[in-house]
C-alpha positions in Angstrom: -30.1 -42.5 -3.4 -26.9 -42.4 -1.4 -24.5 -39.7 -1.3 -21.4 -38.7 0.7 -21.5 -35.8 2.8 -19.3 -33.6 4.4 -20.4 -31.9 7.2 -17.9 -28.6 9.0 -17.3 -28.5 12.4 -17.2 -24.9 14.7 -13.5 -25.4 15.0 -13.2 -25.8 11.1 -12.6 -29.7 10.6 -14.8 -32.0 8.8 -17.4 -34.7 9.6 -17.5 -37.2 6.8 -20.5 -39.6 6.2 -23.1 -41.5 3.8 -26.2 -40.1 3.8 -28.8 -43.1 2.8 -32.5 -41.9 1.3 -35.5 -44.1 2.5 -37.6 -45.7 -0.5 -40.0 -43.0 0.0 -40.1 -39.4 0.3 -39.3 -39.0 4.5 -39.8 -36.4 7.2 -37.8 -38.6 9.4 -34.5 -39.4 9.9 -32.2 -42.3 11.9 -28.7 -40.9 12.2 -26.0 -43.6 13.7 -22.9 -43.5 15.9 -20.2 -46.0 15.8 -18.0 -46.9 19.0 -14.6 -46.9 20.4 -12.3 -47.2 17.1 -14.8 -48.0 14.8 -16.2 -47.0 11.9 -19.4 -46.0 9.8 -19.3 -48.5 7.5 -19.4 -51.7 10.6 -21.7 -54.1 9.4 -24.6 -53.3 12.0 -24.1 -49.5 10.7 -23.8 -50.4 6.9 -27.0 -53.0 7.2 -29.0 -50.9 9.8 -28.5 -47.8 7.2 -30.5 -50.1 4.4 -33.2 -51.4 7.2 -33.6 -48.3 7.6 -34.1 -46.9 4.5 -36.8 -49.7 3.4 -38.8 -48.4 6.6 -39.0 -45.1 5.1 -36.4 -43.1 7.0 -33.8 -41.2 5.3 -29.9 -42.8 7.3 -26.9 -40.6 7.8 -24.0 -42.5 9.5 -20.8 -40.9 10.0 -17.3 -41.5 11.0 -16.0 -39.5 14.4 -12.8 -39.6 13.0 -10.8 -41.2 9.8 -8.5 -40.8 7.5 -9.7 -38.1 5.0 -8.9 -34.6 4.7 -9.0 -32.2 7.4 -11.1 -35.1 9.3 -10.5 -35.7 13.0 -7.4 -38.1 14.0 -8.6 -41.1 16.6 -5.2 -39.6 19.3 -6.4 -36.5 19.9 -10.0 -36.7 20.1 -12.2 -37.1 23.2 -15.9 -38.4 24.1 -16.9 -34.6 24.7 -15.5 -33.9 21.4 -17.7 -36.8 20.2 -20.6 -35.6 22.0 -19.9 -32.2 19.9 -19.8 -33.4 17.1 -22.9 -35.5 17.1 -24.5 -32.3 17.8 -23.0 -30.5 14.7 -24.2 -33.3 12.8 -28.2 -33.6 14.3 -27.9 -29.7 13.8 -26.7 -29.8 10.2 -30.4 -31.9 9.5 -32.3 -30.0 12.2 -34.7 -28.0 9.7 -34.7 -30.5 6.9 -36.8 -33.3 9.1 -39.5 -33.6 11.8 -38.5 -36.2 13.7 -34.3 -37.1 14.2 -33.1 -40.2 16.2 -29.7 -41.6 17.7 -28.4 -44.6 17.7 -25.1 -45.9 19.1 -23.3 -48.6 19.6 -20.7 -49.2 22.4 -18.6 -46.1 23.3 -21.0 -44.3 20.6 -23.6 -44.4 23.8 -21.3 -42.5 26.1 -20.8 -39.9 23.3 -24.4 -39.9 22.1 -25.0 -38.9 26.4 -22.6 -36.0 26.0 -24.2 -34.8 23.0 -27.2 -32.1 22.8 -30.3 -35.0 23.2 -32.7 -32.0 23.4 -32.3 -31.8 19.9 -33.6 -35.3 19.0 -37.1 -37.5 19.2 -36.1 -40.9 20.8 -32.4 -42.6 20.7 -31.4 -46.6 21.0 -28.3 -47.8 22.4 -27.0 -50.9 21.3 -24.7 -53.1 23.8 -23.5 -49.2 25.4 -20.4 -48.8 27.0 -21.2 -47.6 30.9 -18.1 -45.7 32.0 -16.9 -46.9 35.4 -13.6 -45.2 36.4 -12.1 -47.8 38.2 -12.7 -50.3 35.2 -11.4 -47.8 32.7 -8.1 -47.3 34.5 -7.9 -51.2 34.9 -8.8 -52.1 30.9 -6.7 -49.1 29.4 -3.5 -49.2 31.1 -0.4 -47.2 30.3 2.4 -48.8 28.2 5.7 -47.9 29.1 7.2 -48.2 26.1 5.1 -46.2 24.2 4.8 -43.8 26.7 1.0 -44.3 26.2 -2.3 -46.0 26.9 -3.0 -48.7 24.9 -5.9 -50.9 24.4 -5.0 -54.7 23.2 -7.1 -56.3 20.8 -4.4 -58.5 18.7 -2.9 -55.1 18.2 -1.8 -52.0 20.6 -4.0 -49.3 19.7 -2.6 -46.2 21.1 -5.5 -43.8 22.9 -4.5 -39.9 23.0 -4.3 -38.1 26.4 -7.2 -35.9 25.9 -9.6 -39.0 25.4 -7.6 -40.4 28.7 -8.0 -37.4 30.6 -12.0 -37.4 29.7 -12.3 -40.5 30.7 -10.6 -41.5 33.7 -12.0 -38.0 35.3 -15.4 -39.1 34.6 -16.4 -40.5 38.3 -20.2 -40.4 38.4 -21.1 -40.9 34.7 -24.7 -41.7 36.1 -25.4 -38.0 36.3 -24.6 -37.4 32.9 -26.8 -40.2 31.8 -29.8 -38.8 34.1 -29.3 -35.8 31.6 -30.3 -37.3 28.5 -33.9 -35.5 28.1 -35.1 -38.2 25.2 -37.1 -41.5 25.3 -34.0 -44.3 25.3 -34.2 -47.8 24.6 -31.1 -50.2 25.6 -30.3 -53.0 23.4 -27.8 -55.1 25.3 -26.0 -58.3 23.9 -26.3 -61.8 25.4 -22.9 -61.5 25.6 -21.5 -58.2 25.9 -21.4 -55.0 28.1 -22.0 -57.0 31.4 -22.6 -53.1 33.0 -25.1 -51.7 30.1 -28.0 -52.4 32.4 -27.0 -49.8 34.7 -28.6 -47.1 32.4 -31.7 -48.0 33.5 -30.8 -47.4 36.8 -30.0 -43.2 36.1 -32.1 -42.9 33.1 -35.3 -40.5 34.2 -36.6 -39.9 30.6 -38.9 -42.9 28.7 -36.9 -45.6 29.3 -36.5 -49.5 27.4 -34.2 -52.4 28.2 -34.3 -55.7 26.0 -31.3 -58.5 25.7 -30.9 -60.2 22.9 -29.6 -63.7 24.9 -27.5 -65.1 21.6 -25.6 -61.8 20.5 -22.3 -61.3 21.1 -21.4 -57.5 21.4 -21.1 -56.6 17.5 -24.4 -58.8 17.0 -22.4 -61.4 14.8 -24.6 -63.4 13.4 -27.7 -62.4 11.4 -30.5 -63.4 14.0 -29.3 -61.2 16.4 -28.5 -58.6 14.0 -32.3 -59.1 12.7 -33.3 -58.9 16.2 -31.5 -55.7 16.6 -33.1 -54.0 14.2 -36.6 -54.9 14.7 -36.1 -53.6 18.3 -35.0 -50.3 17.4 -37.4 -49.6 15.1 -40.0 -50.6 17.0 -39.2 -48.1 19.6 -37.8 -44.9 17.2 -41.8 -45.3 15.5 -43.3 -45.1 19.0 -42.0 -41.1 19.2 
């Protein structure tokens, strides 16, 4: 069974996602966090949801912002807000399952860290963004003519102050990641977040670290997105 879901936030917005029911009646459940302009429905999130769900585990995964009613707007959100929200949305299935997990991909790793990981079993992040200010300021620059910082991907996206702010005043994101109270597993791609590895080096719960050598950083191609899963579920049963 899969259903939409809409999920209210303290400061009265809403969280829309798909919840996903496993082929058999669960107690556990995988929720997932897209990254840095994405969206639930990405292919790793879309497929992972059904992997999922033929393991057993009930999948929610949810958009941090979109275009429906009264749901966030990408410009004037930030990774705290993320982290917030995440935590709305584990608390929302709290009393409904014994055992919740995280996963994120890219910037969803930063705002699965600023999130309430008491609240969880076990997370995976796959090919996470590790926030270093100096590369930040470097990658995200501010156009003039806009008035705004942009990222370039083929297109300007523009990037709200408050995300901006956040981010560019986070100078020792290693601390926050020494917070994170859960057993993690890192997933990093052949080919992708050259700095992911550096979790391991402020992580102080359980801690994993695996590359999958032929993945690019949205695991494009059906090995490595294979790969991916098999990882993550090996770790999220371990807990």
């Amino acid at each position: 069974m899969e259903k939409e879901i809409k999920i209210k936030t303290k400061d009265k917005k809403l969280i829309y996602g798909t919840f996903l029911e496993g082929r058999k009646s669960s107690t556990r459940l995988v929720i997932f966090c897209h990254g840095f302009t994405g969206n639930s429905n990405e292919h790793i999130l879309f497929n992972g949801a059904s992997f999922f769900s033929e393991k057993g585990y009930d999948t929610f995964r949810f958009d941090l912002y979109g275009g429906h009613k009264n749901a966030r707007h990408f410009e004037t959100t930030s990774l705290a807000l993320h982290g917030r929200d995440i935590t709305t949305v584990v608390s929302h299935f709290k009393k409904q399952y014994k055992k919740i997990y995280l996963v994120g991909h890219s910037f969803g790793g930063p705002s699965i860290v600023l999130a309430d990981t008491k609240l969880v079993d076990a997370i995976v992040l796959w090919d996470p963004s590790f926030i270093l200010f100096k590369e930040e300021k470097k990658d995200l620059p501010r156009d003039k003519e806009l008035d705004f910082h942009v990222t370039n991907w083929g297109m300007r996206i523009i990037i709200g102050d408050r995300f901006i702010e956040q981010l560019f005043s986070m100078t020792d994101y290693g601390t926050s990641v020494a917070s994170v109270v859960r057993p993690t597993k890192v997933i990093v791609a052949g080919t992708g977040n050259k700095n992911a590895r550096q979790y391991m080096d402020h992580l102080k719960a359980p801690k994993s670290f695996i590359r999958v050598p032929n993945a690019d950083h949205c695991f494009n191609n059906h090995k490595a997105e294979k790969r991916l899963f098999e990882e993550t579920y090996e770790w999220i049963k371990k807990w």
